[in-house]
N, CA and C atoms as an extended XYZ file, in Angstrom:
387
Properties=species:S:1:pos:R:3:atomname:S:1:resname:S:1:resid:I:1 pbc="F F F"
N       -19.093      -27.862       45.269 N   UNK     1
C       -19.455      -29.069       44.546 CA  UNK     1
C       -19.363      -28.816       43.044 C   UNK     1
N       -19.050      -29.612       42.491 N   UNK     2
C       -18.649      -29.581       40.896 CA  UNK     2
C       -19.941      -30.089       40.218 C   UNK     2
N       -20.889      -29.641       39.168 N   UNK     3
C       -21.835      -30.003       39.300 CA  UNK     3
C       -21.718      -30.503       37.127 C   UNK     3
N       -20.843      -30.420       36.949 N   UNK     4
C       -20.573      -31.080       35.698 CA  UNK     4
C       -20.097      -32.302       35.283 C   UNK     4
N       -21.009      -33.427       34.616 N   UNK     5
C       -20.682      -34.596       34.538 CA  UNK     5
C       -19.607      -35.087       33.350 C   UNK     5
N       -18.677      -35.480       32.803 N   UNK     6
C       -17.664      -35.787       31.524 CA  UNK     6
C       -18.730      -35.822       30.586 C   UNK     6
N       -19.509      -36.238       30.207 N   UNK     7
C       -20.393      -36.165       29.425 CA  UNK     7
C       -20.744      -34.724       28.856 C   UNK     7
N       -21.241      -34.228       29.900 N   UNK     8
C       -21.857      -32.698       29.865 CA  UNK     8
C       -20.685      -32.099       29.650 C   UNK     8
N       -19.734      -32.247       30.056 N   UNK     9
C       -18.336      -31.213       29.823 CA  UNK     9
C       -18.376      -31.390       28.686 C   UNK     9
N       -17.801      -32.655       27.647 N   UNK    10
C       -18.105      -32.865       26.592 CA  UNK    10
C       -18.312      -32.062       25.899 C   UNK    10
N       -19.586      -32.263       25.748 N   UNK    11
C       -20.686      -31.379       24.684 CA  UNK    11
C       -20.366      -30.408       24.810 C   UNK    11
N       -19.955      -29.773       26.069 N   UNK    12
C       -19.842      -27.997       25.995 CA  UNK    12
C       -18.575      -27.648       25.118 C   UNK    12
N       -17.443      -28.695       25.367 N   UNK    13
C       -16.366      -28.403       24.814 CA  UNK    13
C       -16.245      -28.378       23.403 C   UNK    13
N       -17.565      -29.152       22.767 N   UNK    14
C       -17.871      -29.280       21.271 CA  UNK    14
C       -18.529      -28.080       20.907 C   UNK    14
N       -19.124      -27.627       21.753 N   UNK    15
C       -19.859      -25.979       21.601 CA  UNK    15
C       -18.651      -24.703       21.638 C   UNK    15
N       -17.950      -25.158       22.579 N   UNK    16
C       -16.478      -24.040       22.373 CA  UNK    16
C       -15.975      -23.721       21.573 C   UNK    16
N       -15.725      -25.077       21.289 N   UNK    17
C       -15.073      -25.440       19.760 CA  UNK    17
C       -15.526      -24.587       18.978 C   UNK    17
N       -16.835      -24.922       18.237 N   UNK    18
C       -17.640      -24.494       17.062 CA  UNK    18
C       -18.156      -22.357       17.555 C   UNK    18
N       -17.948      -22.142       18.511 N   UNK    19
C       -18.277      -20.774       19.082 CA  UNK    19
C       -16.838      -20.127       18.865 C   UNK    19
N       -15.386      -20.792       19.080 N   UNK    20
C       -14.287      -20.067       18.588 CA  UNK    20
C       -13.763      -20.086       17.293 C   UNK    20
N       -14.421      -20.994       16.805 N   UNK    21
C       -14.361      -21.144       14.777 CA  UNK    21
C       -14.643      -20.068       14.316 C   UNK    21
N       -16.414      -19.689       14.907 N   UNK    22
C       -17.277      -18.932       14.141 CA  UNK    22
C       -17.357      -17.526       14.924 C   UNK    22
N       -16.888      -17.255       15.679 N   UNK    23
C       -16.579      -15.888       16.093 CA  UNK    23
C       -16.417      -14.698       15.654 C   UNK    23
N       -15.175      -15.201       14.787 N   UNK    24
C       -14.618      -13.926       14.262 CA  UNK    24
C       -16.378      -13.544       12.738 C   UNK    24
N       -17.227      -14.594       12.067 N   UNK    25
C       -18.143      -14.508       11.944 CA  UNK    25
C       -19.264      -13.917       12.413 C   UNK    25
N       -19.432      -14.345       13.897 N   UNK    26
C       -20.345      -14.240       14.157 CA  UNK    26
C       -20.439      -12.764       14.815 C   UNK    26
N       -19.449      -12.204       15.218 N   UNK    27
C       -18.978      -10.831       15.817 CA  UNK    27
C       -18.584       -9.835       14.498 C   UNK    27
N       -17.819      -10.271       13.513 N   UNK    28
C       -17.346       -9.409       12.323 CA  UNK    28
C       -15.977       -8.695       12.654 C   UNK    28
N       -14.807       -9.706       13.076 N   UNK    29
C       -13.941       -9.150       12.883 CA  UNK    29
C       -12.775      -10.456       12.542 C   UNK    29
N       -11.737      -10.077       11.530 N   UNK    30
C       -10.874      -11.083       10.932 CA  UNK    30
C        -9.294      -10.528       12.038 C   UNK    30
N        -8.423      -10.502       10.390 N   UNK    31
C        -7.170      -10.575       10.877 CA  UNK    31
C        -6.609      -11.561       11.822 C   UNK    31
N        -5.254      -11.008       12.858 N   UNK    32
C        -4.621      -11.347       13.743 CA  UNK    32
C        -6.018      -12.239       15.051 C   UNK    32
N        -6.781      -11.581       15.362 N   UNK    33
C        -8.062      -11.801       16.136 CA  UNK    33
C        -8.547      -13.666       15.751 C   UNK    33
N        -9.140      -13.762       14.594 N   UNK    34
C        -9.484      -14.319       13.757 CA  UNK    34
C        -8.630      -15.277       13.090 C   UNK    34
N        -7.281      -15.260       12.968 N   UNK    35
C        -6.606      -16.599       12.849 CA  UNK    35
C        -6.342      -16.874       14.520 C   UNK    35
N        -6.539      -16.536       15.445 N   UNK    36
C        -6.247      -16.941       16.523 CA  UNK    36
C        -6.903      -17.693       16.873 C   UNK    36
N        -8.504      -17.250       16.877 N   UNK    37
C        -9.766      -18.037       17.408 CA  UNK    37
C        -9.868      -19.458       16.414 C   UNK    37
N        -9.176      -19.769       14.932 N   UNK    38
C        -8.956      -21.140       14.511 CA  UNK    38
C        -8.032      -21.860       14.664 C   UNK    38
N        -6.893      -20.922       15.196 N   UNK    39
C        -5.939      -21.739       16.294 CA  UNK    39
C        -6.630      -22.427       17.149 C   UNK    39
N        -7.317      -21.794       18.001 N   UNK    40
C        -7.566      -22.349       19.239 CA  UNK    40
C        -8.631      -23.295       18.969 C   UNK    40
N       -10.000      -23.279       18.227 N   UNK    41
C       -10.254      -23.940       17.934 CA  UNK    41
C       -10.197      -25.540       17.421 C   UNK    41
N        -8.768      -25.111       16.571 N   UNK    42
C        -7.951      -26.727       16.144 CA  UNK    42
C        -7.230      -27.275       17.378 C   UNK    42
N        -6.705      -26.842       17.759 N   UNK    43
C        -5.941      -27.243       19.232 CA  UNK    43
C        -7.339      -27.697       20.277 C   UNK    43
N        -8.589      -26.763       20.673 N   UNK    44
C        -9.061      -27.213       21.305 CA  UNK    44
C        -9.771      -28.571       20.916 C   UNK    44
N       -10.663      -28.744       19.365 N   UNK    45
C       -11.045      -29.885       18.794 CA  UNK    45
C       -10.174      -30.947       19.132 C   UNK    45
N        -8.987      -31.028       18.626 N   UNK    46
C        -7.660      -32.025       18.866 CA  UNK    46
C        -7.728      -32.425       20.732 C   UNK    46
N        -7.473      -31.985       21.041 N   UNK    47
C        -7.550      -32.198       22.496 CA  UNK    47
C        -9.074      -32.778       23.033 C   UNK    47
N       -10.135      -32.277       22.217 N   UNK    48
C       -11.073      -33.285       22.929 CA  UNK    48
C       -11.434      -34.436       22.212 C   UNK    48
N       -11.027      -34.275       21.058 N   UNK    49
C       -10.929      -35.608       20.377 CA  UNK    49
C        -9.906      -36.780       21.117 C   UNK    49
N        -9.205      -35.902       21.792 N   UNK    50
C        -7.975      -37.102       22.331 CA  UNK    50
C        -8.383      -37.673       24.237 C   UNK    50
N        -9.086      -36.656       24.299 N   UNK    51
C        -9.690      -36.349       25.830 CA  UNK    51
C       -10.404      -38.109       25.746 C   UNK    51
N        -9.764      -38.843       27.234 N   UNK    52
C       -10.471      -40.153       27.595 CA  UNK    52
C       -12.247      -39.501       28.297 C   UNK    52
N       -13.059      -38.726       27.489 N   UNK    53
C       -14.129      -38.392       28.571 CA  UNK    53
C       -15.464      -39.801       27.078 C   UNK    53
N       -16.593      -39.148       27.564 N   UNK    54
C       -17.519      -40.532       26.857 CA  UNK    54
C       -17.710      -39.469       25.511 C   UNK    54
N       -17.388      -38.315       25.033 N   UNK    55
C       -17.062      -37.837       23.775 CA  UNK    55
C       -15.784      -37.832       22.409 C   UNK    55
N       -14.983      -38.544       23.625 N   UNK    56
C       -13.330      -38.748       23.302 CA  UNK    56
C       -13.331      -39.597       22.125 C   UNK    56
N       -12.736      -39.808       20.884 N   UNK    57
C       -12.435      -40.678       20.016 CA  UNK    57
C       -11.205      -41.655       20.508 C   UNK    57
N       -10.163      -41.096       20.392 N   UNK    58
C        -9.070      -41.563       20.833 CA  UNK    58
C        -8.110      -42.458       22.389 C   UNK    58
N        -9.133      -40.746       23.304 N   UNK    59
C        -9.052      -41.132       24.728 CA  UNK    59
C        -7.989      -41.615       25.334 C   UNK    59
N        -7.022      -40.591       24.633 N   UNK    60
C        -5.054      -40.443       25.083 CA  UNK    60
C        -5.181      -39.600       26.043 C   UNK    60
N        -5.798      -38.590       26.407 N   UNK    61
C        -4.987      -37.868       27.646 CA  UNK    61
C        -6.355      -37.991       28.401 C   UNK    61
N        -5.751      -38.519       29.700 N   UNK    62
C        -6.538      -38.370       30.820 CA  UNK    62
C        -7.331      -36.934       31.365 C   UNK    62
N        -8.764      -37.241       31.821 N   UNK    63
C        -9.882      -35.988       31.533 CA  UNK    63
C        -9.127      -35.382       32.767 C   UNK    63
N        -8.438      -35.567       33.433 N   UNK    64
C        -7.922      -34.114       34.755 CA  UNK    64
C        -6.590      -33.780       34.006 C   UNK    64
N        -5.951      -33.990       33.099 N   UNK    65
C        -5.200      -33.305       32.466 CA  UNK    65
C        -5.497      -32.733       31.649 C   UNK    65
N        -7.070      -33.245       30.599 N   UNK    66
C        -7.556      -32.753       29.864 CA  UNK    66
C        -8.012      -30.899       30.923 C   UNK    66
N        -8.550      -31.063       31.791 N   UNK    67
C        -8.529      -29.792       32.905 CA  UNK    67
C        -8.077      -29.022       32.911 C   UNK    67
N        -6.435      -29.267       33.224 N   UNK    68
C        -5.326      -28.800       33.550 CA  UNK    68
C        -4.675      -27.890       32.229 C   UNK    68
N        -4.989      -28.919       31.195 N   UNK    69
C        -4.799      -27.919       29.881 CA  UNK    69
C        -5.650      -26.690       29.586 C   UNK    69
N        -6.986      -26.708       30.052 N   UNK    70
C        -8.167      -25.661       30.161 CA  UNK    70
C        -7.905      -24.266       30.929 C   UNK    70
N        -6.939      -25.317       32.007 N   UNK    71
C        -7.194      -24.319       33.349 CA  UNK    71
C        -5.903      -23.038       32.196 C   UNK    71
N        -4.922      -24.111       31.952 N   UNK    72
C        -3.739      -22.891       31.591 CA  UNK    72
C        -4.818      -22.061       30.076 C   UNK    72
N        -5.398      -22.650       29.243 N   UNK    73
C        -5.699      -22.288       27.919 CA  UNK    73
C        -6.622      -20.365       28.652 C   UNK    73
N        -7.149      -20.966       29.858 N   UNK    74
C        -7.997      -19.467       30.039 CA  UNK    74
C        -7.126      -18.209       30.012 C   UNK    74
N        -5.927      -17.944       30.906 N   UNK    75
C        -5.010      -16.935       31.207 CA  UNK    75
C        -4.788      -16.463       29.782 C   UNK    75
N        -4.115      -17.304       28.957 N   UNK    76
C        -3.527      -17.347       27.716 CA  UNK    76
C        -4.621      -16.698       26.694 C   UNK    76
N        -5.911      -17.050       26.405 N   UNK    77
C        -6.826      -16.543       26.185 CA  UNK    77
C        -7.211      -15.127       26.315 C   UNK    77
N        -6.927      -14.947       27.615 N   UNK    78
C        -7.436      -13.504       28.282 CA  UNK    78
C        -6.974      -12.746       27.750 C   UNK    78
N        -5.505      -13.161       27.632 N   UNK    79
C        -4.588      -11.927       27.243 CA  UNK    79
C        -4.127      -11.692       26.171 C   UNK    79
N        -4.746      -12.491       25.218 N   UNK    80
C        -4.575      -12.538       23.949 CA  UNK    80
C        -4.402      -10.920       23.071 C   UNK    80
N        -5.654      -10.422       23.261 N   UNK    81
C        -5.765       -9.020       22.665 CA  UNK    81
C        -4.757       -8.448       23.031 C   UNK    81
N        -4.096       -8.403       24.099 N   UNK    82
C        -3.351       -7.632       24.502 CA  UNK    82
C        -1.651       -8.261       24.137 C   UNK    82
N        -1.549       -9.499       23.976 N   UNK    83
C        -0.392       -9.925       23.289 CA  UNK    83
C        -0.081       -9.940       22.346 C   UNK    83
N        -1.636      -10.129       21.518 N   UNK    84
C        -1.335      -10.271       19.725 CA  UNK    84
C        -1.643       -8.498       19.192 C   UNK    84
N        -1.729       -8.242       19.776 N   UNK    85
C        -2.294       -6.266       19.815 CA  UNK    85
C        -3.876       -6.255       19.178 C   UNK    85
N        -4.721       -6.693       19.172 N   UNK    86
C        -6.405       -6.557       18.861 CA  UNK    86
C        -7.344       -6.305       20.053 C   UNK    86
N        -6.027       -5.818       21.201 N   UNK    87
C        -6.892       -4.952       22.237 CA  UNK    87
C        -7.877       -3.705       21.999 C   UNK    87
N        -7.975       -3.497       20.739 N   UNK    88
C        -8.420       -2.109       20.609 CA  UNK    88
C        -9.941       -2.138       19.336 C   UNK    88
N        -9.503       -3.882       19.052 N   UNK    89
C       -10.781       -3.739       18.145 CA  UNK    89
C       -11.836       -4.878       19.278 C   UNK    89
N       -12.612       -3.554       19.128 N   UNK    90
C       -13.785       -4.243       20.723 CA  UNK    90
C       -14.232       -5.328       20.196 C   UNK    90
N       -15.045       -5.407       19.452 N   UNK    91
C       -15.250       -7.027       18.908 CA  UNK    91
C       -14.826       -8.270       19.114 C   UNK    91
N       -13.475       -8.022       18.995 N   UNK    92
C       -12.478       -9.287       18.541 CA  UNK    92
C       -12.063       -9.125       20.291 C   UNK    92
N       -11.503       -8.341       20.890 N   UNK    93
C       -11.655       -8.339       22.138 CA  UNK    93
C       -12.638       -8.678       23.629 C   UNK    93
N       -13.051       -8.660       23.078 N   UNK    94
C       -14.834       -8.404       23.883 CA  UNK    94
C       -15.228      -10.120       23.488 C   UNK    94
N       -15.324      -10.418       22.337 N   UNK    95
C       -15.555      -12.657       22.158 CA  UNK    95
C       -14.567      -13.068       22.894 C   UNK    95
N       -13.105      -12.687       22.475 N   UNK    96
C       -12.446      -13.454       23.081 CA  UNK    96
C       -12.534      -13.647       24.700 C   UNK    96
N       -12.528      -12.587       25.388 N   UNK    97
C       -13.098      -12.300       26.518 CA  UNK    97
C       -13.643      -13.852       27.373 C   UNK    97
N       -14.797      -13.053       26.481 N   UNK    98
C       -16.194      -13.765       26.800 CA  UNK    98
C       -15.932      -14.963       26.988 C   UNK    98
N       -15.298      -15.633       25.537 N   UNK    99
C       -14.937      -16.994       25.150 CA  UNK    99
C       -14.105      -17.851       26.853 C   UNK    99
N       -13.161      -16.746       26.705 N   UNK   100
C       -12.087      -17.496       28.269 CA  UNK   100
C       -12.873      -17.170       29.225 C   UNK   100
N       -13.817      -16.779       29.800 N   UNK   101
C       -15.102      -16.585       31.057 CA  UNK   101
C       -15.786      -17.846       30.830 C   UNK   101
N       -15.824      -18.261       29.486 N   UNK   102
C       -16.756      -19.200       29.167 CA  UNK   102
C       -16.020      -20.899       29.754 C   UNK   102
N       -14.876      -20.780       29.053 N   UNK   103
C       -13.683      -21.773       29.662 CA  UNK   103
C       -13.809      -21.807       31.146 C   UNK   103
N       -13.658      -20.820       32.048 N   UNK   104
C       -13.146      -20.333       33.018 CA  UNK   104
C       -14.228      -21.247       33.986 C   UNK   104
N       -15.501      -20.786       33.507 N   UNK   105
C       -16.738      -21.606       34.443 CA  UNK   105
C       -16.668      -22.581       33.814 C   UNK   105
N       -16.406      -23.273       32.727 N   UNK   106
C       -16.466      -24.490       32.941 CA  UNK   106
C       -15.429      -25.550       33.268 C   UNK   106
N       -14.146      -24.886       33.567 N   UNK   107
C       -13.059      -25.426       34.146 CA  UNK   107
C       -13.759      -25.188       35.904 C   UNK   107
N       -14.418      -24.800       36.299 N   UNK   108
C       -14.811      -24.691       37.593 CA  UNK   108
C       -16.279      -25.232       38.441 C   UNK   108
N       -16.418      -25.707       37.311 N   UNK   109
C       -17.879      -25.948       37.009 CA  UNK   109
C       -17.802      -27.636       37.115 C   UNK   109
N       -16.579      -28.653       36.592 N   UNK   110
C       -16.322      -29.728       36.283 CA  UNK   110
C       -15.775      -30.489       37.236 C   UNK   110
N       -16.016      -31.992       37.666 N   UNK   111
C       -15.460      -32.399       38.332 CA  UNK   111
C       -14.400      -33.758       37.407 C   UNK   111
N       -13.046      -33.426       37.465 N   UNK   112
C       -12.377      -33.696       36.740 CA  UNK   112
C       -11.352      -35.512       37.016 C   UNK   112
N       -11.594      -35.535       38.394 N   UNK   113
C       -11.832      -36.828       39.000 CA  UNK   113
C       -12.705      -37.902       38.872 C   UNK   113
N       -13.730      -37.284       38.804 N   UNK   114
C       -15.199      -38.124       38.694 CA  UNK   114
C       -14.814      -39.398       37.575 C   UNK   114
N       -13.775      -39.562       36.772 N   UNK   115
C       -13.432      -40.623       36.246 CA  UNK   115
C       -12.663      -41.547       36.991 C   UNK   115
N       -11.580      -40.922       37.808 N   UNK   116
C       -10.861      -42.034       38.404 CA  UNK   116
C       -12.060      -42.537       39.577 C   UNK   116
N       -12.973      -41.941       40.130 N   UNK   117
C       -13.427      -42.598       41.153 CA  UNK   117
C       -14.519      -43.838       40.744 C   UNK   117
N       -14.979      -43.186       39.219 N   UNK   118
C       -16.237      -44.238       38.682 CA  UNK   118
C       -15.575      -44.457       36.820 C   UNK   118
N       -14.706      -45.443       36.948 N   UNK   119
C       -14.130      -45.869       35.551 CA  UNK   119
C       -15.057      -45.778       34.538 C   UNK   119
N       -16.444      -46.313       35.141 N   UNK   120
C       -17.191      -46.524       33.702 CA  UNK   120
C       -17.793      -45.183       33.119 C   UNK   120
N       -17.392      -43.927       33.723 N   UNK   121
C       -17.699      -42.919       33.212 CA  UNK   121
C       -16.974      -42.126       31.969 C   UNK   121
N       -16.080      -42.944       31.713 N   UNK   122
C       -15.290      -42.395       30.953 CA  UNK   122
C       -15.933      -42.949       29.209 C   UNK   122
N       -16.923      -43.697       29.332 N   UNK   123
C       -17.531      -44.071       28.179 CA  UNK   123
C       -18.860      -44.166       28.513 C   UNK   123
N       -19.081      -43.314       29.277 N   UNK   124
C       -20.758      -43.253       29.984 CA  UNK   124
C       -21.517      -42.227       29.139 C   UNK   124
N       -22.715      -42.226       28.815 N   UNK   125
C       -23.649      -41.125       28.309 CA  UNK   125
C       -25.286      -41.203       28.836 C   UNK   125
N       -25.337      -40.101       29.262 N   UNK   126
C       -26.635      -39.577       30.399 CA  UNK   126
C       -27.549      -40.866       30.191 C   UNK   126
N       -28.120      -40.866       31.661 N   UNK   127
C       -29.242      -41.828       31.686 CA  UNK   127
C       -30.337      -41.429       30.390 C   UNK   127
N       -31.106      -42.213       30.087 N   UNK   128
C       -32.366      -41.784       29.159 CA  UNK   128
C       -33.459      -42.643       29.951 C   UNK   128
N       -33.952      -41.983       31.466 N   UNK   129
C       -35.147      -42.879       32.092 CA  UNK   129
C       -36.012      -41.607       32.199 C   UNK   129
């Protein structure tokens, strides 16, 4: 069972966001590492800004493609250190990591349908009862 609502995905994806900005900060390591994580950052912001979920501005790409882009962004992620060569500075290795584990459950975590079956979720935000 998928126990994540578009809403809740949302927000997390706004937390991703702002956790792969500030990384290379919040861990202490720049370079190659560190323009990567504001790559991904801008690409990921952009994409949920465009994401049809009830956080979406734009709400151009449909939230199970919005998914589908997640699902590929984790692999790509993983192997980053080891593609861009910052396999060796643990830091910058070790967030990024973390970061795509972090993706990983919540690409698994989400039910990415839950819009086509209930339309009005796509501009829905949590009960407040």
């Amino acid at each position: 069972m998928k126990l994540l609502s578009p809403f809740v995905h949302a927000v997390i994806d706004y937390v991703l966001v702002a956790l792969f900005a500030l990384a290379p900060t919040l861990f202490g390591f720049a370079g190659t590492a560190a323009t990567l994580c504001a790559t991904i950052a801008i690409v990921y912001l952009a994409t949920s800004l465009l994401t049809a979920y009830p956080l979406g501005v734009a709400k151009l790409v449909p939230f199970p493609v919005h998914g589908y882009l997640e699902l590929a962004l984790v692999p790509l992620v993983a192997a980053s250190p080891w593609l861009f060569g910052f396999d060796t500075i643990e830091a910058a290795r070790n967030a990024v990591l973390a970061l795509a584990i972090a993706v990983a459950l919540l690409w698994l975590t989400t039910d990415y349908r839950v819009i086509e079956r209930h339309p009005e979720q796509r501009f829905a935000h949590p009960r407040t009862t």
